[in-house]
N, C-alpha and C positions, 0 to 999 in steps of 0.2 A: 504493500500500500504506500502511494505518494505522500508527501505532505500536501501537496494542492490537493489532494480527493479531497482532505480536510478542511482547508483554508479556502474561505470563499472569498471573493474581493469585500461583500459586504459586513465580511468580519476583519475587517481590515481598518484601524484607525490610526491618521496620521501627523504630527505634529501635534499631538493633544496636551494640554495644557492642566496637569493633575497635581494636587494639592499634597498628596501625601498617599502613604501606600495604599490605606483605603479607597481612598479617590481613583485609585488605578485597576484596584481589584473589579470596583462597580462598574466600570466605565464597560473593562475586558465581559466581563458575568452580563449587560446588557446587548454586548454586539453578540452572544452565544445566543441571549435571547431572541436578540433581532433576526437571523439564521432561519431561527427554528429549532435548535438543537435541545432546547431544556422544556418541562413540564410545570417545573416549580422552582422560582430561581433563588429564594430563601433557603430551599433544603441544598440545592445547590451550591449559594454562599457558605452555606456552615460544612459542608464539606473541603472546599480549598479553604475554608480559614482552619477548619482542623487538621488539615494537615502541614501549611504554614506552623502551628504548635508544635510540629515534631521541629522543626527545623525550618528558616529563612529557604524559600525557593530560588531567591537570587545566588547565580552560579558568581560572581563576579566579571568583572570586565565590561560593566554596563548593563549586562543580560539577567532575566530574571524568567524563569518559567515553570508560574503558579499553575496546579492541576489538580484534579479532583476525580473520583468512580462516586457515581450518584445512583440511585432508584430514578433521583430527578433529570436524568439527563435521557432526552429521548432518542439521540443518535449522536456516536461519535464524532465531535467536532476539535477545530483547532480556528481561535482570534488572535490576532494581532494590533500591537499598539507600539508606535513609538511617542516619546516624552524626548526630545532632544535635547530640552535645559533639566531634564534627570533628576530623579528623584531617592530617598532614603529609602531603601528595600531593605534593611539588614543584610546587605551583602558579604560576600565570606573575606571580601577584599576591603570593605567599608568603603566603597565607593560609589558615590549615586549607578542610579541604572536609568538607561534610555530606551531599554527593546525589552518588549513583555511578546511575550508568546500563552495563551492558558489553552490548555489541553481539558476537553469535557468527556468522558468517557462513562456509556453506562455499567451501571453494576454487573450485568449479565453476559459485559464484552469483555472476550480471556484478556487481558490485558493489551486490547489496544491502543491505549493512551503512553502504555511504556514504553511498547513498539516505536511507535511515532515520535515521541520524549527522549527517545535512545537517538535518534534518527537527529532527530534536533540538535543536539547533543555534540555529537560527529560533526556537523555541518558549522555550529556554534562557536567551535573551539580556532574555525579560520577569521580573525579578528578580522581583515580586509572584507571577509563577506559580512558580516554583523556589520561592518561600516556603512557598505553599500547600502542596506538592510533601513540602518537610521535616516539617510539619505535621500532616500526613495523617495517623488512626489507625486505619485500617485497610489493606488491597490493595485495597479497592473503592472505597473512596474515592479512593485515587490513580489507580485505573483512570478513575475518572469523571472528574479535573479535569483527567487528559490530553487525553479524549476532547470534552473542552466545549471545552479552547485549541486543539487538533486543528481542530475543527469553526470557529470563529471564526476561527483563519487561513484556511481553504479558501475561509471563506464571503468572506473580503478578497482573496484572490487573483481569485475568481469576478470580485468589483465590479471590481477593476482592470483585467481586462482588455474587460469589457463594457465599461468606460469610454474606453479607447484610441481614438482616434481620431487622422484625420492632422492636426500641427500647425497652427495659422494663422498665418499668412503673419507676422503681427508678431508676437515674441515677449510673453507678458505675463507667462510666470513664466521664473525663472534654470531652466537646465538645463543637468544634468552628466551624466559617466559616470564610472566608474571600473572598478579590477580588481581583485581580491584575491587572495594566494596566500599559501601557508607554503609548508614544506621537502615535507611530507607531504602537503598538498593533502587538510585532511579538515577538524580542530575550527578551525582559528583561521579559514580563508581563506571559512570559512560565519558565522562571528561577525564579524568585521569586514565584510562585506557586509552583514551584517543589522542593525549596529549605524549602519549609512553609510543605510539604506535608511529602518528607523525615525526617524533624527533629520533626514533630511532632509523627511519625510513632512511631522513635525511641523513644520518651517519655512519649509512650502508649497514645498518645492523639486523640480523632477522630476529623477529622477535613475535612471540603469541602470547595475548592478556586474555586471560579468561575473566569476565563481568560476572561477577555475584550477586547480579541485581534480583530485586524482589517480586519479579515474573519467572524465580529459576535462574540458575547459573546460564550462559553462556558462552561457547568458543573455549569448553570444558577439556585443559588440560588431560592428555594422555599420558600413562605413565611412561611411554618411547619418549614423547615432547621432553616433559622432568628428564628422562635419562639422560638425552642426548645434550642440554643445556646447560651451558657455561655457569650462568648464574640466574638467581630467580630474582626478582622486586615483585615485592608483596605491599602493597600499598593499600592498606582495607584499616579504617574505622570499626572495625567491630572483627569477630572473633571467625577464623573459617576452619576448614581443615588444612591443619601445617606437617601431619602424618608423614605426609607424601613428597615432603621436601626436606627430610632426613639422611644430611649425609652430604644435601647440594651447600655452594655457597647461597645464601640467603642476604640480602636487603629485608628490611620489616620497614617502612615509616607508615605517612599517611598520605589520602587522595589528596590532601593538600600541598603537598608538599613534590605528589607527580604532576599536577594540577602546572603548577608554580615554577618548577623546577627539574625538568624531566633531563632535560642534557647532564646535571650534575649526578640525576641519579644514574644514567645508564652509561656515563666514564667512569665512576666507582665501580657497577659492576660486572664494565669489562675489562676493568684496570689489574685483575688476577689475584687482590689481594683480599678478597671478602670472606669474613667470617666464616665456618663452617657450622651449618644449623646441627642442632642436637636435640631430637624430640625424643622427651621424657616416654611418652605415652599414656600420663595420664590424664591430661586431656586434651582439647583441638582446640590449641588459644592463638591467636595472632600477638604473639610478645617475643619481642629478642631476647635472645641469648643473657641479655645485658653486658657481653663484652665488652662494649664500646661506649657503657654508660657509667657515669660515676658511681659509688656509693651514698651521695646524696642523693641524687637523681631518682636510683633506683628506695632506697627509704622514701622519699617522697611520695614516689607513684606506691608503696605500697599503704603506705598513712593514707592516701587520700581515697586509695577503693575503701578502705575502713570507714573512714570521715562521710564520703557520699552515700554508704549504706545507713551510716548511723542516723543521720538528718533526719528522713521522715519520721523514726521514731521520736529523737526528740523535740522536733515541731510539734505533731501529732499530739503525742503526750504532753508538752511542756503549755499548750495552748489549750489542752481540756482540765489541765490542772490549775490556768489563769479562770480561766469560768468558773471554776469553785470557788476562787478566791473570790471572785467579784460574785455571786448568787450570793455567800454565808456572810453571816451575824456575826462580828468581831465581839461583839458584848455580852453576847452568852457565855463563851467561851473563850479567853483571848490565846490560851495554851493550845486550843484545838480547831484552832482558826483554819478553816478552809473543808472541815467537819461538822461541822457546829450541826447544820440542817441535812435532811434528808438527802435534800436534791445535791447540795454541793456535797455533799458524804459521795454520791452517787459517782460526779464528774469528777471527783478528788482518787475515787478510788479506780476507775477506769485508764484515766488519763496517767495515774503513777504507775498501772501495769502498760502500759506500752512505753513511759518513759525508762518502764526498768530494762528493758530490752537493751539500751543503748550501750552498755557497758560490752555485753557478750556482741553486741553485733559489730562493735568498733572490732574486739580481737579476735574474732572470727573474720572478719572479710582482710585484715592485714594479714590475719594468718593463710587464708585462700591465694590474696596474691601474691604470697611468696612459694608456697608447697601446691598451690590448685586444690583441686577440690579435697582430698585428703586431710588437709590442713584448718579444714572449718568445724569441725567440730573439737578439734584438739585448744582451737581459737576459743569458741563459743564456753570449752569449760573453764579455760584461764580467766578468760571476761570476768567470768558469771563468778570463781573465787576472787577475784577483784572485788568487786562490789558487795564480797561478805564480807571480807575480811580474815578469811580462814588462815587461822597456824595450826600446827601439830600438836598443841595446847589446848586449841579450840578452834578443832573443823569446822562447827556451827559456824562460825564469825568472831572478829572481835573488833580491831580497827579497820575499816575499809579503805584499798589500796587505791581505790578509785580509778577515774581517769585516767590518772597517768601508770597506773597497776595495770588497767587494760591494754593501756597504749604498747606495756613491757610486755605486758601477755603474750600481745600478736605477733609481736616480732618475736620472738623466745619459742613461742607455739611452732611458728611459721618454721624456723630453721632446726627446730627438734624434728620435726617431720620429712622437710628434707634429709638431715642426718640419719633417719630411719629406712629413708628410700637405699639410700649408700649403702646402710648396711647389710641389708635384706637385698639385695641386688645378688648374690648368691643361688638367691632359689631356684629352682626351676622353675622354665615357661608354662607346665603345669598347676603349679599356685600363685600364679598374678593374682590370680581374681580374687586371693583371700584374703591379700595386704591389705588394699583400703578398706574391707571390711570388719577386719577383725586384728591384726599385727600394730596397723597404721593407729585405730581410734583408741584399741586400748592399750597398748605402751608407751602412746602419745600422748593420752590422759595420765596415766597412772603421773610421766615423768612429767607436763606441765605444772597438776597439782603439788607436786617435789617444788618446785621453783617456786612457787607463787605463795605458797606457806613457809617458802624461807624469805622470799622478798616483801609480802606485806606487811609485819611489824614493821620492816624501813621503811617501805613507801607511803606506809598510811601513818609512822610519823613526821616522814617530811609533808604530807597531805595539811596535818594538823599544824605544824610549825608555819606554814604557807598560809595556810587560813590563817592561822595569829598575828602574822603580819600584815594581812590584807585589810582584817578586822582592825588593830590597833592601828593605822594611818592615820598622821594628822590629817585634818583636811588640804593641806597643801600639796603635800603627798597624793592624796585618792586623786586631785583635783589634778595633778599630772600625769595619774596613771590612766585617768580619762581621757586629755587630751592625745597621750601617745596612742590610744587607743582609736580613736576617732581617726586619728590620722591616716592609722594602718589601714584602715579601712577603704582610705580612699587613693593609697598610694598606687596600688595597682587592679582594685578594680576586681576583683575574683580571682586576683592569684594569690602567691603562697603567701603575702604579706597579710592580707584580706583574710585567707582564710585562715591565718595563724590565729589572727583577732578574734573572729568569730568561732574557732573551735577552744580558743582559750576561756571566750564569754560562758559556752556551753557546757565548760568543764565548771567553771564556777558557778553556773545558774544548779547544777546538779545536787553543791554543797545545800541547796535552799536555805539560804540565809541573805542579811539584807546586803550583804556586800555583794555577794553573786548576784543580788536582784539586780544592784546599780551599777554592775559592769556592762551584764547584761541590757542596761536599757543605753548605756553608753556608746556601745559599739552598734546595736541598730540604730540611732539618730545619727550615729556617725556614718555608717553607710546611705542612710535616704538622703544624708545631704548633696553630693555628686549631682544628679539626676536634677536634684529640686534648680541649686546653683544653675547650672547649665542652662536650663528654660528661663528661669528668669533674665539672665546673662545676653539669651538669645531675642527677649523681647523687648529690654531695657539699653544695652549696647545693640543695637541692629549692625552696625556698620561694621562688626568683629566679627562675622557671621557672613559666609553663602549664601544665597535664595536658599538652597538645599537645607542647610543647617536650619535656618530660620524654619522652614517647614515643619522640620521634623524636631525642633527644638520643645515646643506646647506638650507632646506628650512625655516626655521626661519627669513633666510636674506627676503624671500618672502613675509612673515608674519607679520615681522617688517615694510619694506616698505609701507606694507597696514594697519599698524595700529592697527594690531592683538596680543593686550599683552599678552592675554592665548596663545600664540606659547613656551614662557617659563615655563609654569607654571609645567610640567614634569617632567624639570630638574630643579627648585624650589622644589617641592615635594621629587623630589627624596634626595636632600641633603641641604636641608632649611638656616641651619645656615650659609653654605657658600654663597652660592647662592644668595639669597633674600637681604645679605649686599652688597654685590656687586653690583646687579642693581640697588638697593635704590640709591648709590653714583651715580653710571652712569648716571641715568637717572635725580637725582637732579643736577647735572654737565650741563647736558645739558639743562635744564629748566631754571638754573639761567644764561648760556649762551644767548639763547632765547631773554630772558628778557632785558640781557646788548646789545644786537645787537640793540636792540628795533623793531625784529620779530612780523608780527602782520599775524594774520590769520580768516580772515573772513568765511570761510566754520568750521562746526563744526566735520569734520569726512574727510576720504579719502584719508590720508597718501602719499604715492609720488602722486598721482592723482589730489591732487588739490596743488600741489607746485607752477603751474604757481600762484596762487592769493595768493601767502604769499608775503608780505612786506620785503624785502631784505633777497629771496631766500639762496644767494648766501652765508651768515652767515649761513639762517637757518642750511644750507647741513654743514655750519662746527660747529653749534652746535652738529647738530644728529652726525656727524662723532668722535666728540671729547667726547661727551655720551658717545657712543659703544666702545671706543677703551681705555676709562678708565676704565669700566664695563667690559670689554675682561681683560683688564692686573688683575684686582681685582681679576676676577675668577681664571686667573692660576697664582695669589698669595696665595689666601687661600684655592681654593679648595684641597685635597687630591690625589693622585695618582688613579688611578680607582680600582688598583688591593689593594689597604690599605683601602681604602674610604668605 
């Protein structure tokens, strides 16, 4: 199938003049309609806006293409729109976008909106044609320059494979393979094949990428292909089978980085010096070796699958446990405050069983990615003695190792199970299957709990000596440990500074006490400030600011409200040195505010949503207000003019 079968001239809009993403998505949803191609364009819209949630549709480079499977769609179509002065898509590049494509596809067609999205994809990745594309002034003109690249790929796909032939016996050119995937298995995992495919063409190199898109694999590596090839690049966002590549040299990054960067990665690996992959077996993960990565690096990415598993729980929990606080009667009972009544008894007691989770699930997922799957319940029992506090005195519990017991756990968990793998490597191929069943969880248990009842007396009294100092702070002191706090928050935005802050707030909101409350409500005001700053910034200095920016500036106010620091992170990117001093002030402004009001916040997440259960709201709102409007004057002090910048 063509793309023109799909693309009628009268879905065709050009030069249009769209305010923001929404503005574009309507615009593209009404030419579908105009067509004929939809039933219902409401059920429609919530279709591409849900899956905009998985992920930004814009591929980068200007291009953006939103798509949807509907009940509501009555025959496969394909609309087009260009935006020439470009608009904020959340692009992967953070660059506006000017060529929309949306693909409408009904529920009951096998995936022919991929087909054609794949096809887009291929054709997309030649910047000259996308130019042409912006260009166009007419729908027939656009009709025609699809249908001439249309025809010029087919006619190179035709050569290619008339040309196939079986290798000769000595090699004379490099050959590889590779694989691509994203989360979604649609726009990235067909650009980074295509982008692996075109630059290796150019550098006379043969090369096959198999697409793990979410219609099924395709251009499915053969085990002769693996055998016969030099090196692999694996370039997949999410996890495939690496079985099969045992033994080859191996690349591992991401579509982003084939996307972006494809000449670097295919002279690496036909440069002869790549890594050789070593599959464990026990399971099909897309993860390096880690030879070539540090030992921080790799602690990190193992803390952080921990950290992202823990979060819903302690959101979840930490926000049904703020509703008890706010439903109960402090004057009944002031010792059983958050109990007192039925109903808060109710959400006090719900909310603290999934907040108890958080402890085993941090050292069970650091333990998983260090050991795979093996490793998670060796994690889960370290956790879970963390949070008693068990010695060999008193298994029951005694001082609780807490957070930072778990955090020991995982790691500890994690590399007892590897050690077990090592040693048990011995057996025969006949009792694989009884290690992680039976060898793995229970000598991996027995020895976690060995460690964890020798290390929590330590850790749960450095836990108490740590509270005592947090607790005893003069007010000058707290009042800078909020500022630094606030800061961190806004230094980088959701990375490891960000989340050092915020897993630091979580460990202390856990102590329930009022100093945890008030770190806790420190480092949220400290992250809403960014987003809030910025919009203000963009309506009040206009002239430091793109049309672009300006557009997309107003919803930031929305972003900030909930708590969403990546809402700046665009215009950080975009102009760093100004930018990123700015909120740092702002948002430490308001953190060390927080702190002197003596702001306390028992939910760990939920931005204006959970303001009823903050401890003297009414500061809080003039912290956040006095952040953003230092952060706002900062930017249109040092940012640049837009048209110098």
């Amino acid at each position: 199938m063509k793309i023109t079968d799909l693309l009628k001239k009268e879905g065709i809009a050009l030069n249009v003049d769209a305010a923001d993403q929404n503005a574009a998505i309507d615009k593209l949803i009404s030419l579908h309609d105009a067509v004929g191609n939809l039933s219902d364009v409401a059920a429609f819209k919530e279709a591409i806006l849900a899956r905009e949630e998985k992920g930004s549709t814009a591929i980068g480079m200007g291009i953006a293409v939103p798509h949807g499977k509907s009940a509501a769609v009555k025959q496969a179509g394909v609309t087009a729109m260009t935006i020439p002065a470009g608009i904020d898509y959340k692009s992967l590049d953070g660059n506006p976008s000017n060529l929309f494509f949306m693909i409408a596809a009904p529920d009951t067609a096998a995936d022919t909106h991929l087909e054609v999205l794949s096809k887009l994809m291929t054709l997309l990745m030649d910047q000259s044609f996308a130019k042409k594309l912006v260009e166009a002034k007419t729908p027939e003109e656009f009709l025609s320059i699809i249908d001439s690249k249309e025809a010029e790929k087919d006619k190179e796909e035709a050569a290619k494979k008339a040309a196939a032939a079986p290798a000769p016996s000595a090699k004379t050119v490099k050959k590889l393979v590779g694989v691509t995937a994203c989360p979604t298995g649609i726009a990235h995992t067909f650009m980074a094949a295509e982008a692996l495919e075109l630059k290796a063409k150019e550098l006379g190199i043969d090369i096959k990428v198999e697409k793990d898109g979410s219609g099924g694999a395709k251009d499915v590596l053969t085990a002769a292909e693996i055998a016969e090839a030099d090196a692999v690049i694996v370039a997949c966002d999410k996890n495939i089978e690496m079985g099969r590549f045992d033994g080859k040299p191996v690349i591992i990054t991401s579509t982003k980085e084939a996307i972006h960067s494809p000449e670097a990665l295919i002279e690496k690996a036909t440069a002869g010096n790549v890594a050789v992959y070593k599959h464990t077996g026990a399971v099909n993960k897309a993860a390096d070796t880690g030879a070539n990565e540090s030992v921080g690096r790799k602690a990190y990415k193992h803390l952080m699958n921990g950290v992202s598993h823990m979060l819903p729980f302690v959101i979840g929990g930490g926000i049904l446990i703020a509703i008890a606080f706010l439903l109960d009667d402090y004057s009944i009972d002031p010792s059983n405050f958050g109990s007192n009544t039925p109903v808060a008894a109710w959400f006090k007691t719900i909310g603290g069983a999934a907040f108890g989770f958080m402890l085993p699930i941090l050292a069970g997922f650091i333990a998983q990615s260090i050991a795979d799957r093996p490793g998670l319940a060796v994690g889960f029992v370290g956790g879970y003695l963390a949070s008693t506090g068990a010695t060999f005195a008193l298994p029951g519990g005694d001082v609780p190792s807490a957070f930072l017991g778990a955090l020991v756990a995982g790691f500890i968990g994690g590399y007892i199970v590897v050690g077990l793998k090592k040693l048990f490597e011995f057996l025969p191929a006949s009792l694989e299957g009884i290690k992680p069943v039976l060898i793995f969880p229970l000598l991996g248990s027995l020895l976690i709990a060995i460690v964890m009842c020798l290390l929590n007396p330590i850790v749960g009294a450095l836990n108490v000596w740590i509270s005592g100092v947090l607790t005893g702070m003069s007010s000058g002191s707290i009042i800078t440990l909020g500022a630094l706090l606030g800061a961190m928050m806004a230094t980088d935005m959701g990375g490891p500074l960000n989340k050092a802050a915020y897993v630091f707030a979580t460990a202390a909101l856990a102590n329930q006490n009022e100093t945890g409350f008030m770190i806790m409500a420190a480092v949220m005001v400290g992250g809403m400030v960014p987003p809030i700053a910025i919009a203000l910034a963009t309506i009040i200095f206009k002239n430091k600011f793109t049309a672009a920016e300006r557009k997309s500036g107003p919803v930031n106010f929305i972003m900030g409200l909930c708590f969403i620091t990546e809402g700046a992170i665009p215009y950080a990117a975009a102009d760093p040195l100004h930018v990123i001093p700015s909120l740092l002030v702002g948002s430490g402004v308001a953190g060390a505010l927080s702190m002197a009001f003596g702001c306390t916040l028992r939910a760990p997440h939920g931005g204006i949503f959970v303001f009823p259960v903050v401890g003297n709201m009414v500061m809080y709102l003039v912290a956040l207000l006095a952040g953003s409007v230092v952060g706002c004057i900062l930017l249109g002090v040092l940012k640049k003019n837009a048209q110098e910048a």
